[in-house]
C-alpha positions in Angstrom: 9.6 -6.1 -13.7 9.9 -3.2 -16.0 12.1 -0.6 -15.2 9.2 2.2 -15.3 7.9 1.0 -11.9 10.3 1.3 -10.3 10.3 4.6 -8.0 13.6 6.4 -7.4 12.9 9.4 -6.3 13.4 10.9 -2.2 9.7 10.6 -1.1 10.1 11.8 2.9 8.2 14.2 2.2 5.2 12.6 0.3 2.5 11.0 2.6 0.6 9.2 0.2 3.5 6.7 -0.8 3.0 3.0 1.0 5.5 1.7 3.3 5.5 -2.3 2.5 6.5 -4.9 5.2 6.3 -8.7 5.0 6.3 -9.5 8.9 6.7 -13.4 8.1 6.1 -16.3 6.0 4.1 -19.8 7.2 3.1 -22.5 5.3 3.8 -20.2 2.3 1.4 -17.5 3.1 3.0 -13.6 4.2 1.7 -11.4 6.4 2.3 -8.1 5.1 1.6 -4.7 6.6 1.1 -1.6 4.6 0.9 1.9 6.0 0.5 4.9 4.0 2.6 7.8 5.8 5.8 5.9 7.6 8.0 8.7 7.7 5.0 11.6 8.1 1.7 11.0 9.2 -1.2 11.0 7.0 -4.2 13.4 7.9 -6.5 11.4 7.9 -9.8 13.2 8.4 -13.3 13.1 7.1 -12.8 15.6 4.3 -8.8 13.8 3.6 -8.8 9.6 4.3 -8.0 6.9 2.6 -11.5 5.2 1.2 -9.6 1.5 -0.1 -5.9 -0.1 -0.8 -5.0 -2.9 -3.7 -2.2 -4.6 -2.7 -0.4 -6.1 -5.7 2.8 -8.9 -6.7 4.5 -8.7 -9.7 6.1 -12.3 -10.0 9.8 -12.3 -11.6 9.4 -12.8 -15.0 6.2 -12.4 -15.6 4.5 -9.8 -17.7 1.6 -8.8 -15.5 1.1 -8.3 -11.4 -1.2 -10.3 -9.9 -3.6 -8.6 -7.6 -2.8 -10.2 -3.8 -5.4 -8.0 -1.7 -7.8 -5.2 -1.5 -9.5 -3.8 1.3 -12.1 -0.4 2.0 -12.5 1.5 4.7 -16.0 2.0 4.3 -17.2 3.8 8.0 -14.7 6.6 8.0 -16.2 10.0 7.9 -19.7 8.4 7.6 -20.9 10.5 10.2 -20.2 13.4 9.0 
């Protein structure tokens, strides 16, 4: 993986940054959990959300990621 994706940086005090966890492997498939705002809670409101996530790998060795998952959150704020 090249060296300029890699974040080193404090970010405590960012909400936006993901917080990545791989709660198991079966049968070769992981079940990962992403959560924007670990350390300090995203807002979250109509006017301030989160509309979609890509989830992405980057195999070792390889020159490009491979996209893994996407998902929208299409209702929030709809009612508003």
């Amino acid at each position: 993986m090249s060296k300029k994706w890699i974040q080193t940086a404090d970010w405590k005090s960012e909400k936006h940054v993901p917080a990545i966890d791989i709660k198991g492997v079966k049968d070769g498939v992981a079940v990962v959990k992403v959560t924007v705002g670990k350390e300090i809670a995203h807002p979250n409101t109509t006017n301030h959300h989160i509309k979609w996530m890509d989830l992405f790998f980057w195999p070792e060795g390889e020159k490009f990621p491979v996209e893994i998952g996407y998902c929208t959150f299409d209702h929030h704020g709809e009612t508003a």
